[in-house]
MIDOSE-1310 file (N, C-alpha, C; in nm, 2 decimals, decimal comma, always signed):
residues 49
xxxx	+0,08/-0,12/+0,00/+0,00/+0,00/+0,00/+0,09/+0,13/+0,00; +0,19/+0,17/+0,10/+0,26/+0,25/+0,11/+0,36/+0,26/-0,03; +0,42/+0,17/-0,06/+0,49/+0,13/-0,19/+0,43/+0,20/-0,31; +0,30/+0,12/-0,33/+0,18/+0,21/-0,42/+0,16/+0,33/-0,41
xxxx	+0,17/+0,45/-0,32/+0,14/+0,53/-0,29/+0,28/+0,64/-0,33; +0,37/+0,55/-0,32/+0,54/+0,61/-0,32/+0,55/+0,61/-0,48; +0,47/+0,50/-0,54/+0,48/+0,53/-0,69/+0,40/+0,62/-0,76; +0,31/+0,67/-0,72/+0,18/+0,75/-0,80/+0,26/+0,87/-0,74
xxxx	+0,29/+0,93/-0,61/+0,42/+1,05/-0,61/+0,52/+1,04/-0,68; +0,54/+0,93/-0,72/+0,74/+0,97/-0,79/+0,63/+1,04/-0,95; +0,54/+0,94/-0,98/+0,49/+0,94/-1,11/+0,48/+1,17/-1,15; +0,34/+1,12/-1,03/+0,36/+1,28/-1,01/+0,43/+1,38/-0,99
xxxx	+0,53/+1,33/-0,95/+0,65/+1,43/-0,96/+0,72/+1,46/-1,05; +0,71/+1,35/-1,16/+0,78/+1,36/-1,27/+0,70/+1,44/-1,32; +0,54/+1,44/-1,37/+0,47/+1,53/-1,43/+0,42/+1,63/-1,37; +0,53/+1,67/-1,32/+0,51/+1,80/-1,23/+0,68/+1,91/-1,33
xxxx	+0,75/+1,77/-1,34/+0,87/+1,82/-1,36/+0,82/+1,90/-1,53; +0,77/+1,83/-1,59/+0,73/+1,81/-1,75/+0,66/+1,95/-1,74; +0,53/+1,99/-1,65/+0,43/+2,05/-1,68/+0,50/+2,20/-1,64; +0,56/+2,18/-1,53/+0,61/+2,36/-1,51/+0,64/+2,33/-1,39
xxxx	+0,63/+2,53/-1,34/+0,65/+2,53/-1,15/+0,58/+2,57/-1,15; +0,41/+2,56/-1,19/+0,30/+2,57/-1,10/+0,24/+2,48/-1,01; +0,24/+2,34/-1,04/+0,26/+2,26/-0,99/+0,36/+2,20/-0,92; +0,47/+2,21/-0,94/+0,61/+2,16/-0,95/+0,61/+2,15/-0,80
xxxx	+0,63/+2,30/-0,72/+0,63/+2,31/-0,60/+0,60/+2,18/-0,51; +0,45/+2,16/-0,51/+0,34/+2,10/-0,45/+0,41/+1,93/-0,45; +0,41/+1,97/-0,59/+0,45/+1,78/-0,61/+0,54/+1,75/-0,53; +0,70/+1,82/-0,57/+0,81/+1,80/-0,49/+0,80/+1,80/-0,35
xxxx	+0,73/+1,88/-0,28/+0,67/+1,85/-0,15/+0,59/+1,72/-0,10; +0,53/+1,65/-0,17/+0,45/+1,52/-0,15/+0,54/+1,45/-0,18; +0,68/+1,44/-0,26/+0,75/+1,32/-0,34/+0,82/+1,35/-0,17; +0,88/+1,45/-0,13/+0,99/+1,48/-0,01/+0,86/+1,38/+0,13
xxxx	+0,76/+1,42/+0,14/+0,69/+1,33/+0,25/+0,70/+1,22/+0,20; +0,64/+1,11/+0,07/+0,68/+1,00/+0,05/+0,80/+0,97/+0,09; +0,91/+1,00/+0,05/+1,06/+0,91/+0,07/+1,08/+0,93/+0,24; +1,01/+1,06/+0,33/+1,02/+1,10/+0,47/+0,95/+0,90/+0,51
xxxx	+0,79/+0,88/+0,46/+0,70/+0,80/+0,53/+0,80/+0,65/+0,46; +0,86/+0,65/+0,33/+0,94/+0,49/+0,34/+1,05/+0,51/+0,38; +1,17/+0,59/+0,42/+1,26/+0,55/+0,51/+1,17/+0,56/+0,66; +1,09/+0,63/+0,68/+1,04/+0,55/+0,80/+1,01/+0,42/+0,84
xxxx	+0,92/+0,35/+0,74/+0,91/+0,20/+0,71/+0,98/+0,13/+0,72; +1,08/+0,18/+0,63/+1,22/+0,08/+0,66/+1,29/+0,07/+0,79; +1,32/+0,20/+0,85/+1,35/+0,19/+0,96/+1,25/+0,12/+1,09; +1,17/+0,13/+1,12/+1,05/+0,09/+1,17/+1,10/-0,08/+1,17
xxxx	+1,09/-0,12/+1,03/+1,05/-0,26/+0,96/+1,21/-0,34/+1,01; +1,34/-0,30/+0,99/+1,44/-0,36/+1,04/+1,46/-0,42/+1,15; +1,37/-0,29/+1,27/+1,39/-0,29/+1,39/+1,28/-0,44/+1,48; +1,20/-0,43/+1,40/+1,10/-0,53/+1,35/+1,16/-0,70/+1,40
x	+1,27/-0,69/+1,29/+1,33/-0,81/+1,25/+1,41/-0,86/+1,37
């Protein structure tokens, strides 16, 4: 689920990158929480193990 979610942000970020910086901003901010919420997971998930 979180994985899924990490990929429709990268996606969007890329067509954030394509379309301009009106968007651009916003996206890059949601791509920066994604990679924030899976190195959390990972870290979380090792400690797990």
């Amino acid at each position: 689920m979180l994985w899924t979610i990490f990929v429709i942000l990268l996606v969007l970020w890329l067509l954030g990158l394509v379309t301009g910086a009106v968007f651009g901003g916003f996206i890059h901010l949601l791509l920066v929480l994604a990679i924030v919420v899976v190195v959390v997971q990972l870290v979380t998930g090792r400690r797990a193990i």
